[in-house]
PyMOL Python script that loads the backbone (N, CA, C, O; Angstrom):
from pymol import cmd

cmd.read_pdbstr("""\
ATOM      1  N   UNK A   1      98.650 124.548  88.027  1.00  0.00           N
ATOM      2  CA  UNK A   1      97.720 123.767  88.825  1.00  0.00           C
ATOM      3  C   UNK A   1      98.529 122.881  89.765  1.00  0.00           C
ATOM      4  O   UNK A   1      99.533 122.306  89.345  1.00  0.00           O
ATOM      5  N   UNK A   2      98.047 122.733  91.243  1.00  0.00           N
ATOM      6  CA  UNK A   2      99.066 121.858  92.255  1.00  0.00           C
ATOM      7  C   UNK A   2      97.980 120.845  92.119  1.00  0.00           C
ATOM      8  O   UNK A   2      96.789 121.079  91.914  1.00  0.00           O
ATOM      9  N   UNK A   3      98.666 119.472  92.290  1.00  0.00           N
ATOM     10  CA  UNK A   3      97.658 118.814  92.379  1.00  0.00           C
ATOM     11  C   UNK A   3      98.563 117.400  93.776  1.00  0.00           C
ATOM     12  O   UNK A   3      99.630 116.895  93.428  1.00  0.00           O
ATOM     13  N   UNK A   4      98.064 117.078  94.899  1.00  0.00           N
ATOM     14  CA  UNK A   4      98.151 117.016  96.552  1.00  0.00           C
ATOM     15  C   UNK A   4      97.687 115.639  95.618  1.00  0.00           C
ATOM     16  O   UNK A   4      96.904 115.736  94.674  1.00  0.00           O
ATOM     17  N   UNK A   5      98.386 114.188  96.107  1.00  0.00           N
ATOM     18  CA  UNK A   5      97.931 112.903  96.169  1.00  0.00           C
ATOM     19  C   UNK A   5      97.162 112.373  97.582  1.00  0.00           C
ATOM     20  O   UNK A   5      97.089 113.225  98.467  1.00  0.00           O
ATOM     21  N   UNK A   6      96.783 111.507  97.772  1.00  0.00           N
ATOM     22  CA  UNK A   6      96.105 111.223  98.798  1.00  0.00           C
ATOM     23  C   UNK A   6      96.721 110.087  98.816  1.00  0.00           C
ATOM     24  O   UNK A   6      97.210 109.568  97.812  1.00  0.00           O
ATOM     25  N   UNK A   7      96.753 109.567 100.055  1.00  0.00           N
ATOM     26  CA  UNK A   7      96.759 108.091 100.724  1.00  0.00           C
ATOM     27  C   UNK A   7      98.428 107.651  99.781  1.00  0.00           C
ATOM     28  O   UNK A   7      99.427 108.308  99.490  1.00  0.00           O
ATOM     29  N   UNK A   8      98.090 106.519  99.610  1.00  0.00           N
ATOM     30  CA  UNK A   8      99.465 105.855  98.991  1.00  0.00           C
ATOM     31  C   UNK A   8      99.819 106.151  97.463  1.00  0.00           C
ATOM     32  O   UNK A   8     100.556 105.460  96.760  1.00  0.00           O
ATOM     33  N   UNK A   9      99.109 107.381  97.067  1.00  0.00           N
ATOM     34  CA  UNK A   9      99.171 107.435  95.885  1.00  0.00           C
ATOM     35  C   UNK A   9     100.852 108.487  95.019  1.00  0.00           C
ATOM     36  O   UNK A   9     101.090 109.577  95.541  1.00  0.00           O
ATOM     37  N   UNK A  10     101.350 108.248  94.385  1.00  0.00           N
ATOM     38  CA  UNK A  10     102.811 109.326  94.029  1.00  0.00           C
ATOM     39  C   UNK A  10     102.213 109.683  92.802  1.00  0.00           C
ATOM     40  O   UNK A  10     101.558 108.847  92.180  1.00  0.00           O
ATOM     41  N   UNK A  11     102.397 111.058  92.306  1.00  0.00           N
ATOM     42  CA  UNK A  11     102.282 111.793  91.023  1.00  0.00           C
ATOM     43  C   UNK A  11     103.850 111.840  90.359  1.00  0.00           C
ATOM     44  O   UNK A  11     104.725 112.499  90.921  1.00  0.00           O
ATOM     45  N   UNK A  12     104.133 111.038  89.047  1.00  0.00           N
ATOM     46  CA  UNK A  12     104.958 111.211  88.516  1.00  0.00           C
ATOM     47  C   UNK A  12     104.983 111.872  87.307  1.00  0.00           C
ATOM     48  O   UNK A  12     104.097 111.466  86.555  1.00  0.00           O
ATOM     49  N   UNK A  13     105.689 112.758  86.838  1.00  0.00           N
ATOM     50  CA  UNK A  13     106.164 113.165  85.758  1.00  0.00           C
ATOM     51  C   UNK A  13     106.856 112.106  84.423  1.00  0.00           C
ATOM     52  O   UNK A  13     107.850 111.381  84.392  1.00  0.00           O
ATOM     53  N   UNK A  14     105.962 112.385  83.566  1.00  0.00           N
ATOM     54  CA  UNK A  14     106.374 111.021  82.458  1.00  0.00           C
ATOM     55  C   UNK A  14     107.483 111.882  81.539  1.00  0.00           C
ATOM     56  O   UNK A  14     107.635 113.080  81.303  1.00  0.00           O
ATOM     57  N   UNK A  15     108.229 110.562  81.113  1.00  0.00           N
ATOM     58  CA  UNK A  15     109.671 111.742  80.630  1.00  0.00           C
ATOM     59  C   UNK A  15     109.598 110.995  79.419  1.00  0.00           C
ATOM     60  O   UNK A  15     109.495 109.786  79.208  1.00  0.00           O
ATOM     61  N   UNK A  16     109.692 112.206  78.504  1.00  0.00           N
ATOM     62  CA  UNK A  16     108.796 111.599  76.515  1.00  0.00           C
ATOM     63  C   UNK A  16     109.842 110.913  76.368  1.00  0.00           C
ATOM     64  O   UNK A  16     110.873 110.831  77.035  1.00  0.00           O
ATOM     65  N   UNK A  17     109.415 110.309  75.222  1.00  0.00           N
ATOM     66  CA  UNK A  17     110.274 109.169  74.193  1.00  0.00           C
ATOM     67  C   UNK A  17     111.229 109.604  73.424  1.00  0.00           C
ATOM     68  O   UNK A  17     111.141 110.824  73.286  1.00  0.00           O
ATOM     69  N   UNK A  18     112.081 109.151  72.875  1.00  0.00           N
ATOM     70  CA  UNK A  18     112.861 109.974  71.822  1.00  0.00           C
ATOM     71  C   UNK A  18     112.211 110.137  70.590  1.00  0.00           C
ATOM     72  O   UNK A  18     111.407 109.377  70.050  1.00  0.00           O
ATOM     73  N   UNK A  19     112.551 110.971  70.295  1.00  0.00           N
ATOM     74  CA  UNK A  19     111.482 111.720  68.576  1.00  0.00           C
ATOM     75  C   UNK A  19     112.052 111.243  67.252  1.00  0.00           C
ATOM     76  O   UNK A  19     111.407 111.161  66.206  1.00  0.00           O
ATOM     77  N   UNK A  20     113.747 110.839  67.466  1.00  0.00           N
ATOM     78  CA  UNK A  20     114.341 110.440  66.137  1.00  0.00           C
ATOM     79  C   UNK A  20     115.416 109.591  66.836  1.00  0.00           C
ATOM     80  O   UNK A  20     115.964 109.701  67.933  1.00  0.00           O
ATOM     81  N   UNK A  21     115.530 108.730  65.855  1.00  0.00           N
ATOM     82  CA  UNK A  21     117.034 107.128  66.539  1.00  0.00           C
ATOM     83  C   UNK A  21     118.001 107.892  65.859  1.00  0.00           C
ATOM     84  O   UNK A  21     117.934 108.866  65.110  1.00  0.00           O
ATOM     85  N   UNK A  22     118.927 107.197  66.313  1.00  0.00           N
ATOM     86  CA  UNK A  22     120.274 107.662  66.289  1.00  0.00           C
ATOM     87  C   UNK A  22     120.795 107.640  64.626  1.00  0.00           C
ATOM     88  O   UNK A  22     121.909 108.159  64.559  1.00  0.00           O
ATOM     89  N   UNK A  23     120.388 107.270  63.536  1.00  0.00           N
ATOM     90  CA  UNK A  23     120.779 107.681  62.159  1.00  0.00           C
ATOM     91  C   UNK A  23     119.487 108.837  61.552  1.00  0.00           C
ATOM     92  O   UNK A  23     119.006 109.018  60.434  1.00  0.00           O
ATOM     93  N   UNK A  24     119.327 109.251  62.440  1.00  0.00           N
ATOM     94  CA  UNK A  24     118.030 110.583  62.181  1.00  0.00           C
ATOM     95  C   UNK A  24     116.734 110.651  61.119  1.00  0.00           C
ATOM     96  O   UNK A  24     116.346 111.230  60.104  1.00  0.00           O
ATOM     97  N   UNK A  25     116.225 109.302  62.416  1.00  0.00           N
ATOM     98  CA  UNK A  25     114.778 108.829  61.212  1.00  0.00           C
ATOM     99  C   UNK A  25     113.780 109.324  62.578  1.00  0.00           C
ATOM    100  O   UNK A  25     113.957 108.749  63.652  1.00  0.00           O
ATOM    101  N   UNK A  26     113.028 110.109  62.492  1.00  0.00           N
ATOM    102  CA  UNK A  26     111.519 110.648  63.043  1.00  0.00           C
ATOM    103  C   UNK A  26     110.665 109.363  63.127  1.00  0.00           C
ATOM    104  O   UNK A  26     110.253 108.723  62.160  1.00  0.00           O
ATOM    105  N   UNK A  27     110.451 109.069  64.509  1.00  0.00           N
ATOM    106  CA  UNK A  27     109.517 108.566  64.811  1.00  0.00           C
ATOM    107  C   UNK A  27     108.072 108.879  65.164  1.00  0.00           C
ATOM    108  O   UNK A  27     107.992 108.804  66.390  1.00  0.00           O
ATOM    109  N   UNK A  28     106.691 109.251  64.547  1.00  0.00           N
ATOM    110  CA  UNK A  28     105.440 109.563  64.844  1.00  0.00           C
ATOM    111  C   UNK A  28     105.243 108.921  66.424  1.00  0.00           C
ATOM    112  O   UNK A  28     105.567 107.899  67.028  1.00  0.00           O
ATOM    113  N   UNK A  29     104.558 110.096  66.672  1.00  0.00           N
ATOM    114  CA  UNK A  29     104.267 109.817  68.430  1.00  0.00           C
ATOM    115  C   UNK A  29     103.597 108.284  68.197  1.00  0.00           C
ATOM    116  O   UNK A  29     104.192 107.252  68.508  1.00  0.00           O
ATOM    117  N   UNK A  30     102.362 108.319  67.643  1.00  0.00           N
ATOM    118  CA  UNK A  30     101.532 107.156  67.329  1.00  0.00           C
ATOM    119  C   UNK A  30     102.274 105.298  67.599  1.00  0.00           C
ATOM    120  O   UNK A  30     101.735 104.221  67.852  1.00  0.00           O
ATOM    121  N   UNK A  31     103.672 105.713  67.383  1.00  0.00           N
ATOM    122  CA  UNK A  31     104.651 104.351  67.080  1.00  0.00           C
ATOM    123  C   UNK A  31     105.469 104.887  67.956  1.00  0.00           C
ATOM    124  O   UNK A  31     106.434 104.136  67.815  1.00  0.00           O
ATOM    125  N   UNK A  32     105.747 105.571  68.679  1.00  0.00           N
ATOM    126  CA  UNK A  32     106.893 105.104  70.112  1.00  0.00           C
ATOM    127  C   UNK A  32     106.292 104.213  70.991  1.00  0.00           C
ATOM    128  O   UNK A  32     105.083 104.086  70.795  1.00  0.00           O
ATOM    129  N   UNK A  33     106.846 103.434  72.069  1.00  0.00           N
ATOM    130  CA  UNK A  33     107.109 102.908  72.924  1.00  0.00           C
ATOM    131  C   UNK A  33     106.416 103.977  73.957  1.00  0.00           C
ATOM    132  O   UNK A  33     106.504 105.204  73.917  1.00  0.00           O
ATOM    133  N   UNK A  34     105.717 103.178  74.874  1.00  0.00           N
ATOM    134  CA  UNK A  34     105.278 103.910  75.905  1.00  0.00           C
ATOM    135  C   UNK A  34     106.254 103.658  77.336  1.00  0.00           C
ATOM    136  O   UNK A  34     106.440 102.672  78.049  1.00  0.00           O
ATOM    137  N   UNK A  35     106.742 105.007  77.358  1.00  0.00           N
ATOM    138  CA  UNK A  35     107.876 105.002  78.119  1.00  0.00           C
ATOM    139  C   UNK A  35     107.283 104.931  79.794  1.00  0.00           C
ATOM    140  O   UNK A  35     106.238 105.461  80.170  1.00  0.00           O
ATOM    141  N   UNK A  36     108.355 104.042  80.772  1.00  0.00           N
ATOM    142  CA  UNK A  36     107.960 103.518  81.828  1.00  0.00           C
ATOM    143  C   UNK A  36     108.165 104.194  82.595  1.00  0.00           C
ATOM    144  O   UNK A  36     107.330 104.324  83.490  1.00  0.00           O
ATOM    145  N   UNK A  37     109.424 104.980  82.614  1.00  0.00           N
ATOM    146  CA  UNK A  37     110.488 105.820  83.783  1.00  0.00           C
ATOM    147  C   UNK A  37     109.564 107.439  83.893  1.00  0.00           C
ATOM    148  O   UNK A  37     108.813 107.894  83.030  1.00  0.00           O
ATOM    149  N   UNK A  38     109.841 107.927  84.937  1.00  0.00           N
ATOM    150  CA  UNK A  38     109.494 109.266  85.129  1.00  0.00           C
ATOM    151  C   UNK A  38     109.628 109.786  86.665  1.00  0.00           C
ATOM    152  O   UNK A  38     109.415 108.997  87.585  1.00  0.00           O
ATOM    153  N   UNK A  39     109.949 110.993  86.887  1.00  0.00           N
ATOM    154  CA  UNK A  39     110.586 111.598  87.716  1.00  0.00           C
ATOM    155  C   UNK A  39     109.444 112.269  88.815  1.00  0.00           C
ATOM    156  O   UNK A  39     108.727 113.224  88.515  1.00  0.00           O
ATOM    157  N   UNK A  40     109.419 111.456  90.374  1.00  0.00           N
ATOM    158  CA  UNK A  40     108.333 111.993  91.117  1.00  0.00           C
ATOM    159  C   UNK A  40     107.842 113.217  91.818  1.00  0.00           C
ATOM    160  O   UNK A  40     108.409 113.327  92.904  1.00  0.00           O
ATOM    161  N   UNK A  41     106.999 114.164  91.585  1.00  0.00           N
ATOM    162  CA  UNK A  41     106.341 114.985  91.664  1.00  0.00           C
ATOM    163  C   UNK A  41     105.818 115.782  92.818  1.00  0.00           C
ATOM    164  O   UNK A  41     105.974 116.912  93.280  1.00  0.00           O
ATOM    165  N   UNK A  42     105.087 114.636  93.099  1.00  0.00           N
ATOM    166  CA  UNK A  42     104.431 114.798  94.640  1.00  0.00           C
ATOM    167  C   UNK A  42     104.281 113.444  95.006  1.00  0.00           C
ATOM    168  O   UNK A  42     104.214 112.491  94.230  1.00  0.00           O
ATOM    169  N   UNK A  43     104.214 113.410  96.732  1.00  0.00           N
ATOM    170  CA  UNK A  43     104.190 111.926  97.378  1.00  0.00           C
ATOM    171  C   UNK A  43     102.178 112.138  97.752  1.00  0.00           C
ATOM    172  O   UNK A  43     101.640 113.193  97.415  1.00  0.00           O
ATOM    173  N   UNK A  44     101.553 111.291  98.269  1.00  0.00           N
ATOM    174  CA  UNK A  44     100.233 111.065  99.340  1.00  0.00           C
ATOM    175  C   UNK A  44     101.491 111.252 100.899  1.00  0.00           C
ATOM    176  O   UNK A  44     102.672 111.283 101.244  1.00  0.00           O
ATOM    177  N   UNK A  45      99.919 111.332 101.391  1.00  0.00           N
ATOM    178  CA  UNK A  45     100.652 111.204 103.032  1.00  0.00           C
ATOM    179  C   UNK A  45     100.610 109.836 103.662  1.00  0.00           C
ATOM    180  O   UNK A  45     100.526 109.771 104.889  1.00  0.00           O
ATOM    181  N   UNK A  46     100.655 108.839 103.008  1.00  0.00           N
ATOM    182  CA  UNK A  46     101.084 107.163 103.599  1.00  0.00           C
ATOM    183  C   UNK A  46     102.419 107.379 104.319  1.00  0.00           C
ATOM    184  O   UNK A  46     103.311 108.042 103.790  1.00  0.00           O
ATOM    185  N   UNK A  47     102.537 106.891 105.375  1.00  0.00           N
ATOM    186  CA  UNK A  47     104.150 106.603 105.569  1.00  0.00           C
ATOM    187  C   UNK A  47     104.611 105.706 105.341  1.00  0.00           C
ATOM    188  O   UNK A  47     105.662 105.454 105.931  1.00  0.00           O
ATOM    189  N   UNK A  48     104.179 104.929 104.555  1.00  0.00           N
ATOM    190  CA  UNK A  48     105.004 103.655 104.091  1.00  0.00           C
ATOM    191  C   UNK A  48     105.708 103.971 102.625  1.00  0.00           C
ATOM    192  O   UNK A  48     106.602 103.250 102.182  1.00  0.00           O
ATOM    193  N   UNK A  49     105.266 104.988 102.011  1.00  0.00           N
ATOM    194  CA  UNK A  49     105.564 105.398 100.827  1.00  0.00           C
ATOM    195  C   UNK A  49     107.528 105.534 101.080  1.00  0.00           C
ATOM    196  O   UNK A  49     108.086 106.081 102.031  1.00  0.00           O
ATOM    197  N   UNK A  50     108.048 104.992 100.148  1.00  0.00           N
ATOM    198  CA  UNK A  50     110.081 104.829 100.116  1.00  0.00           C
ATOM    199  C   UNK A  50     110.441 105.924  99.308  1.00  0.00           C
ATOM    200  O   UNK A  50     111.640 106.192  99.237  1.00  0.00           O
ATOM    201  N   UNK A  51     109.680 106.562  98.726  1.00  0.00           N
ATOM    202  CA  UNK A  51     110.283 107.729  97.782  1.00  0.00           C
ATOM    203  C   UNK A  51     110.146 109.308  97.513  1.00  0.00           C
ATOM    204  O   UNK A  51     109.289 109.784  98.258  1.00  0.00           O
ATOM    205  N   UNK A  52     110.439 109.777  97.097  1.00  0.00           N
ATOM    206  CA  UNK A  52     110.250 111.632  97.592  1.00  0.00           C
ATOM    207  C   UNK A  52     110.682 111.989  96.184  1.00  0.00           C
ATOM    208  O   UNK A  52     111.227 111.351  95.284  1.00  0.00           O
ATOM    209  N   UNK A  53     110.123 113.576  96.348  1.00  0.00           N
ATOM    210  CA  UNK A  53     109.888 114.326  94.644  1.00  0.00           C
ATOM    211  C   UNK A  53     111.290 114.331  94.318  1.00  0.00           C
ATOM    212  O   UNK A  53     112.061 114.074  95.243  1.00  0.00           O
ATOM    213  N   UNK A  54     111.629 114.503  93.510  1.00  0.00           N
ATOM    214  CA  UNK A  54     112.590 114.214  92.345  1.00  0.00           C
ATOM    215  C   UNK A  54     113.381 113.165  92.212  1.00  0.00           C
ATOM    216  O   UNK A  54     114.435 113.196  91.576  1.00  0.00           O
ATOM    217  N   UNK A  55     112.778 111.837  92.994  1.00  0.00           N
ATOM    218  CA  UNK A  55     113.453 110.331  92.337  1.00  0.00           C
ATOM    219  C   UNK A  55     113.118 110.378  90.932  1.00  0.00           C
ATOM    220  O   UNK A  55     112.210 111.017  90.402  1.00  0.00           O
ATOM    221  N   UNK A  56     113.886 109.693  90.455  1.00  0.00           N
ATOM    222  CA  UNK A  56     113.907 109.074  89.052  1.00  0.00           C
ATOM    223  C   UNK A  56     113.126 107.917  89.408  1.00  0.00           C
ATOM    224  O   UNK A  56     113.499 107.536  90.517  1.00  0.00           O
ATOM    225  N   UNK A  57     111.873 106.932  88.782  1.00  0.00           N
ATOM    226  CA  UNK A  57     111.132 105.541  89.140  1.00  0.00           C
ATOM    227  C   UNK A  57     110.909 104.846  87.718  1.00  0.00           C
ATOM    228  O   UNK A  57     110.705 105.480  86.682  1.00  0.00           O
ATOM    229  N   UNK A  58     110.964 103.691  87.796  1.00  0.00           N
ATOM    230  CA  UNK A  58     110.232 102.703  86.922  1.00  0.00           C
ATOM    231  C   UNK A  58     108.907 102.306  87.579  1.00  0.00           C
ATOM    232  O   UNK A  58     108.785 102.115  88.788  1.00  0.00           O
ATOM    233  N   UNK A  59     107.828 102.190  86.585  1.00  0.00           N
ATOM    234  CA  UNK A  59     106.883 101.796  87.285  1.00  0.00           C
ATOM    235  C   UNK A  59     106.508 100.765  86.184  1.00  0.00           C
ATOM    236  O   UNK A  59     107.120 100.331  85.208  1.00  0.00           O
ATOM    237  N   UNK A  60     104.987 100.481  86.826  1.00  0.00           N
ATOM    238  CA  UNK A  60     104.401  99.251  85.629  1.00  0.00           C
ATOM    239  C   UNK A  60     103.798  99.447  84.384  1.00  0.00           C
ATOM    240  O   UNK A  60     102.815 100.150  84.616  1.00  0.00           O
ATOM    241  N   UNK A  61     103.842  99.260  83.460  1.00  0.00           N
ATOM    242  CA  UNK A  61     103.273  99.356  82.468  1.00  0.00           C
ATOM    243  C   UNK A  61     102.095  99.669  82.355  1.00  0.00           C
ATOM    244  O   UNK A  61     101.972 100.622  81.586  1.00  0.00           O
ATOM    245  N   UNK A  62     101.248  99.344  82.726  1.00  0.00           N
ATOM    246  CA  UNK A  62      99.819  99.540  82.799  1.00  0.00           C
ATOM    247  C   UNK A  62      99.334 100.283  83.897  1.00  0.00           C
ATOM    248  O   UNK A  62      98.283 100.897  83.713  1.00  0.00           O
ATOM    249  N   UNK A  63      99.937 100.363  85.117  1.00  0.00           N
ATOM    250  CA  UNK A  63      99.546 101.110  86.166  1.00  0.00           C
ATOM    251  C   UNK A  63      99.111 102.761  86.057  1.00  0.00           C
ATOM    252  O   UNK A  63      99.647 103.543  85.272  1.00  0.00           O
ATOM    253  N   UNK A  64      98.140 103.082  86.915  1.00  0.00           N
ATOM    254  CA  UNK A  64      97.697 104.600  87.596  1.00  0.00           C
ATOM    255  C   UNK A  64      96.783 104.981  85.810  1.00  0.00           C
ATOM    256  O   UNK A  64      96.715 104.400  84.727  1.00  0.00           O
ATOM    257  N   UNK A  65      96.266 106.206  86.374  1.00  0.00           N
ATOM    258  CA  UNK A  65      95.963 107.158  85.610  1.00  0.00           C
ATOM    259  C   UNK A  65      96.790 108.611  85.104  1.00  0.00           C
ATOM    260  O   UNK A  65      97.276 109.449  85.864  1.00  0.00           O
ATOM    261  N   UNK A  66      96.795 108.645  83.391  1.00  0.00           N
ATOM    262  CA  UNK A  66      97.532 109.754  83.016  1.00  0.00           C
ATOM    263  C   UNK A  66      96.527 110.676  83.139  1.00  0.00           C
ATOM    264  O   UNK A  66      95.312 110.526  83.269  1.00  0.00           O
ATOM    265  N   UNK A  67      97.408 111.927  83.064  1.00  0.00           N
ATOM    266  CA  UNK A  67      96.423 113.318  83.757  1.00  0.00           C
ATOM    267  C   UNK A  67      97.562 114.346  82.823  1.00  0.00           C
ATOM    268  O   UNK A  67      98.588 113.857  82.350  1.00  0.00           O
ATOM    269  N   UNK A  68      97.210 115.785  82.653  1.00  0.00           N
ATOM    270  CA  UNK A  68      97.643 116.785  82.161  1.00  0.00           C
ATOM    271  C   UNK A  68      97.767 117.322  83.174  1.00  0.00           C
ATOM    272  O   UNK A  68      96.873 117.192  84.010  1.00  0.00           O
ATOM    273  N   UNK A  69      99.223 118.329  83.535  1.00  0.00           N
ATOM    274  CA  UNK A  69      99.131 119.275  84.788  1.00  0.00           C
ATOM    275  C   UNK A  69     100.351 120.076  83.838  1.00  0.00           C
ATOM    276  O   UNK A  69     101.361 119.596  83.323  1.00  0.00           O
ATOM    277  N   UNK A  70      99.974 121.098  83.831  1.00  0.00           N
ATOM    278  CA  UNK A  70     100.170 122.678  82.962  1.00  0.00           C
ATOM    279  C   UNK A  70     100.752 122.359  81.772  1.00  0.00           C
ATOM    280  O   UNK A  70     101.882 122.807  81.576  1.00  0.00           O
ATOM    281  N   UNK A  71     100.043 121.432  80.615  1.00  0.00           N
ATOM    282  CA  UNK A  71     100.215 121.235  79.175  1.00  0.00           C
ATOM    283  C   UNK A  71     100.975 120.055  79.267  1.00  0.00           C
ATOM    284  O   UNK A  71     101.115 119.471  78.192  1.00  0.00           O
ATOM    285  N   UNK A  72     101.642 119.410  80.501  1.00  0.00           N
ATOM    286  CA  UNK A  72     103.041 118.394  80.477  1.00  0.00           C
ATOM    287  C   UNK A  72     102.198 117.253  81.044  1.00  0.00           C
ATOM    288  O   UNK A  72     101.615 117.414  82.116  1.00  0.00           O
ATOM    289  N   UNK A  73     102.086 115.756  80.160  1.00  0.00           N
ATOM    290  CA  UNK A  73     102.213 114.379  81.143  1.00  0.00           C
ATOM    291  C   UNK A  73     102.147 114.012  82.389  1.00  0.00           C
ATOM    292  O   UNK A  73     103.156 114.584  82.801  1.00  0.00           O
ATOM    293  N   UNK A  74     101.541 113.279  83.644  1.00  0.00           N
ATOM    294  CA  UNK A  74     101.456 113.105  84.226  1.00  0.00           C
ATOM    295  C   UNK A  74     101.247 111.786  84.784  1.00  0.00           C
ATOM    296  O   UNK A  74     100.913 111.296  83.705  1.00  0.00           O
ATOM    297  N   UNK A  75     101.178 110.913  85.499  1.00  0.00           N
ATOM    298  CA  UNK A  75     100.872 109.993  85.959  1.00  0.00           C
ATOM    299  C   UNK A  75     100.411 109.844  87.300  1.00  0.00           C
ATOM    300  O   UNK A  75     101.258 109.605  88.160  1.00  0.00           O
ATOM    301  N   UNK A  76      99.293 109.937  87.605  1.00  0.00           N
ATOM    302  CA  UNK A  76      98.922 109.210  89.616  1.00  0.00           C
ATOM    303  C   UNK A  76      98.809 107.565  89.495  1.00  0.00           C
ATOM    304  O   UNK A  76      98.019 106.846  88.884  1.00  0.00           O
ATOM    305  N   UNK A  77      99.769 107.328  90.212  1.00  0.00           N
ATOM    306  CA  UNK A  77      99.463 105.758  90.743  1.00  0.00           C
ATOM    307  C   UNK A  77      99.729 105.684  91.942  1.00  0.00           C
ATOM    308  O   UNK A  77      99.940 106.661  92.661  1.00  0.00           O
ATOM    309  N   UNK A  78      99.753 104.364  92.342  1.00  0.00           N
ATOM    310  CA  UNK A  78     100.051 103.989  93.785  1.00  0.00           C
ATOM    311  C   UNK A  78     101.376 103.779  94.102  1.00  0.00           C
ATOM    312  O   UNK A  78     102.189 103.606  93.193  1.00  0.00           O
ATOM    313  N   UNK A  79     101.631 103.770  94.980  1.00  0.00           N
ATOM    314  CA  UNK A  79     103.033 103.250  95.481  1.00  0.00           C
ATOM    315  C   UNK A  79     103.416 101.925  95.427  1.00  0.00           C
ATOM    316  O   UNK A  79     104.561 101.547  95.677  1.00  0.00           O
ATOM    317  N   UNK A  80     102.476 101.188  95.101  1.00  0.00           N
ATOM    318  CA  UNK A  80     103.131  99.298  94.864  1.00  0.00           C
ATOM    319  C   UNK A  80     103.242  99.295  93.487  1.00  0.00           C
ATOM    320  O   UNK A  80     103.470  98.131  93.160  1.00  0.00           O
ATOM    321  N   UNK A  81     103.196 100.001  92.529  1.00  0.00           N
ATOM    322  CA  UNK A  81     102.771 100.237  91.211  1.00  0.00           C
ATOM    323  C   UNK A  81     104.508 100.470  90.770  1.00  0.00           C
ATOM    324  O   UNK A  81     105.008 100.038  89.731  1.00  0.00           O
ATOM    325  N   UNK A  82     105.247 101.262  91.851  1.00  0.00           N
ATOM    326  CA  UNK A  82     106.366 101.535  91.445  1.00  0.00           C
ATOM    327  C   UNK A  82     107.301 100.466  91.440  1.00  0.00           C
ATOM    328  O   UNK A  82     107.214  99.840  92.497  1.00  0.00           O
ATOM    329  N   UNK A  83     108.116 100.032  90.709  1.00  0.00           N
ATOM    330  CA  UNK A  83     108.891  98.993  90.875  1.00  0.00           C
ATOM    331  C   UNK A  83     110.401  99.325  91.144  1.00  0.00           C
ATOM    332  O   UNK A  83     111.168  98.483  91.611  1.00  0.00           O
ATOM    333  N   UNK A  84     110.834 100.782  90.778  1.00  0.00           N
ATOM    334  CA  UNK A  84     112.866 100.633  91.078  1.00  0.00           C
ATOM    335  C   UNK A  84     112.722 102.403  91.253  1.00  0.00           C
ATOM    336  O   UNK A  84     111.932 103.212  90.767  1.00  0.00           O
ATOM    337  N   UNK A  85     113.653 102.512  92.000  1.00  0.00           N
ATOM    338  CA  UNK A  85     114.400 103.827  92.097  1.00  0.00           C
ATOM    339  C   UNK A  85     115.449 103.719  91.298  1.00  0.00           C
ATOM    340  O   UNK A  85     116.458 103.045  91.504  1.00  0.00           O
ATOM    341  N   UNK A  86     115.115 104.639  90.040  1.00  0.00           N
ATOM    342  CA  UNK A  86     116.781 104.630  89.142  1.00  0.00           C
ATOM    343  C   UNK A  86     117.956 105.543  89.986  1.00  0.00           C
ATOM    344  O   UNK A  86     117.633 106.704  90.237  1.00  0.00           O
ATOM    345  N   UNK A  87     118.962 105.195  90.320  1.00  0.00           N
ATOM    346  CA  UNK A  87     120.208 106.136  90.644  1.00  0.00           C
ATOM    347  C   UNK A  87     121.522 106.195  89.582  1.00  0.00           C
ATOM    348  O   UNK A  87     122.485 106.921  89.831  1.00  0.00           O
TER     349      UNK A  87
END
""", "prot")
cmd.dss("prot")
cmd.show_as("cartoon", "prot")
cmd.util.cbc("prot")
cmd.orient("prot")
């Protein structure tokens, strides 16, 4: 499924949590951390938008709507929503 943002909006790819810490104890999805970072997808056609598909981003915690696009995580938010380009 393609899915085209509109206006100022970026589709990011949410990148999962780790499943077990480093002395190999399993963490239940239920109790991870809801991870912030994820790798962008598709842009909207704003031109004010600073970033293009495959940045690495931090965004806000609470920001956009999660969505499913072919069984994998998703995120649409806006572009003020994003806070850092990881490099």
């Amino acid at each position: 499924m393609k899915i085209k943002p509109l206006g100022d909006r970026v589709l990011v790819k949410l990148e999962s949590g780790e499943e077990k810490t480093a002395g190999g104890i399993f963490i239940p999805q239920t109790a991870q951390e809801k991870t912030q970072t994820g790798v962008v997808v598709e842009i909207g056609d704003d031109e004010t938008i600073k970033v293009k598909a495959g940045d690495k981003v931090m965004y806000d915690k609470y920001a956009g709507t999660q969505i499913k696009v072919d069984g994998e995580e998703h995120l649409l938010l806006r572009f003020s929503d994003i806070l850092a380009v990881i490099g």
